[in-house]
C-alpha positions as CSV (number, residue, x, y, z in Angstrom):
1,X,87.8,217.3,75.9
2,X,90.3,215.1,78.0
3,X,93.1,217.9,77.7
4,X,90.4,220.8,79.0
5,X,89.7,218.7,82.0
6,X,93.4,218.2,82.6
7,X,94.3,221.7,82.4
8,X,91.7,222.7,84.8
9,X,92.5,219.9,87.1
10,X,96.2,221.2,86.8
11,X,95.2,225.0,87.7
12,X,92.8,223.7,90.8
13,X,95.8,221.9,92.0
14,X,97.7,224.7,91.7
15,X,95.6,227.2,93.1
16,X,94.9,224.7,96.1
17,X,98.9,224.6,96.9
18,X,98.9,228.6,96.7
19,X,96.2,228.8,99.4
20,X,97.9,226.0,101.5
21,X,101.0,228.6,101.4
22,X,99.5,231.3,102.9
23,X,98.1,229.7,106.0
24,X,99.4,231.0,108.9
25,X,99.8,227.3,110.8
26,X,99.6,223.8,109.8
27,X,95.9,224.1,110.9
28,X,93.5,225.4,108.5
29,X,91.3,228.0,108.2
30,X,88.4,226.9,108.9
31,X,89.5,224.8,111.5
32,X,91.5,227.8,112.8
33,X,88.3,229.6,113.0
34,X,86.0,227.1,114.8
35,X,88.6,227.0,117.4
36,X,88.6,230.7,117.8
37,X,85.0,230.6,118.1
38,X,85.3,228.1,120.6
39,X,87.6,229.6,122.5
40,X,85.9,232.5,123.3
41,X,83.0,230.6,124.5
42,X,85.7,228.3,126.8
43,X,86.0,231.7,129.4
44,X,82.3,231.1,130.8
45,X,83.1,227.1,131.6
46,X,84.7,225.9,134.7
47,X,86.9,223.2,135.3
48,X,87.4,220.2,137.7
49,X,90.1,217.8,137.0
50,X,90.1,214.3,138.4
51,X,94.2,214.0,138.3
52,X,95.1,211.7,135.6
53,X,93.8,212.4,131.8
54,X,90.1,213.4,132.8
55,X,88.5,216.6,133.1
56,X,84.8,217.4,134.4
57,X,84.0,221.1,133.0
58,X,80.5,222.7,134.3
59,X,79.2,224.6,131.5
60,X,76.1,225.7,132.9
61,X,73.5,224.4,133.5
62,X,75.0,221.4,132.1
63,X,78.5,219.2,133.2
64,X,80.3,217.3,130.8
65,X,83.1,215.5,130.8
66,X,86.5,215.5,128.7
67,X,88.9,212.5,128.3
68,X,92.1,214.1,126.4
69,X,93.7,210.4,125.9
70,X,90.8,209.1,124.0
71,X,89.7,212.3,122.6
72,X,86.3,212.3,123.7
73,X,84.3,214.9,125.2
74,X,80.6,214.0,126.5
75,X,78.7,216.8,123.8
76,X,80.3,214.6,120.9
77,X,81.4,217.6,118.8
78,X,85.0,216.6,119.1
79,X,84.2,213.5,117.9
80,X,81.9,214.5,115.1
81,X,84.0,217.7,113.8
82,X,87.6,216.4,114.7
83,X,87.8,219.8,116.1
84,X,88.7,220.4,119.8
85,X,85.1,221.4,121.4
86,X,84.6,224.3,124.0
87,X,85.1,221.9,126.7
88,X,88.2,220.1,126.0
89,X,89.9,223.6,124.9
90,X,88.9,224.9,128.8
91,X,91.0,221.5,129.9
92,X,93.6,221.8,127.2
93,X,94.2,225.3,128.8
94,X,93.8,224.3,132.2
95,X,96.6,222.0,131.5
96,X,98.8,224.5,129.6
97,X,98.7,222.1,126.2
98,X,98.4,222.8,122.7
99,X,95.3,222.9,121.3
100,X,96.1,223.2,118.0
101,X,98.4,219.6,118.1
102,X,94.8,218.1,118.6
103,X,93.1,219.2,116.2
104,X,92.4,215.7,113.4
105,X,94.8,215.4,110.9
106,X,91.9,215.9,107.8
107,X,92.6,219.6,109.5
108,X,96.4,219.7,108.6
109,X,98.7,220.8,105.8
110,X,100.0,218.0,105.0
111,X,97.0,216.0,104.4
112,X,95.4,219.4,102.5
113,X,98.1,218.5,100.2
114,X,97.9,215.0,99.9
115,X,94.6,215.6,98.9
């Protein structure tokens, strides 16, 4: 019985490592694909930026506001999914940054594989 759950454990680890191969960045997936999702949305929001690390971005008919250094956004999904929201991706890309370097690090390769 013990050997029959190691061998499968063995072959899920496996398989898991072979899928962590074929991803395309250090992001995953799924994480890859709320961000796309996201980003599509981020075209209809406009931005104000205050000139240090805070952005206000008017997604109508609401306004919330983005602080990049703490990683909070004022609809809470950043800080609920670990995944940039629609707002903070309109002030990542106001600013020109990265959005996938923001992205939590349950979201990452490295920690897929720890894991």
């Amino acid at each position: 019985m013990l050997e029959v759950i190691r061998c499968k454990d063995m072959e899920r680890m496996n398989q898991m490592r072979d899928f962590c191969e074929k991803w395309i960045t250090d992001v995953s997936p799924m994480a890859m694909e709320v961000l796309v999702e996201n980003a599509d949305y981020a075209a209809k929001c406009e931005v104000r930026f205050n000139g240090d690390i805070g952005f206000e971005i008017g997604d109508p008919p609401y306004t919330h506001v983005v602080n990049v250094k703490r990683k909070q956004c004022s609809c809470r999904s950043w800080q609920l999914k670990g995944i940039p929201c629609v707002h903070t991706i309109v002030a990542m890309h106001y600013k020109g940054w990265n959005v996938e370097s923001y992205v939590d690090h349950w979201y990452q390769r490295e920690t897929y594989l720890k894991a």
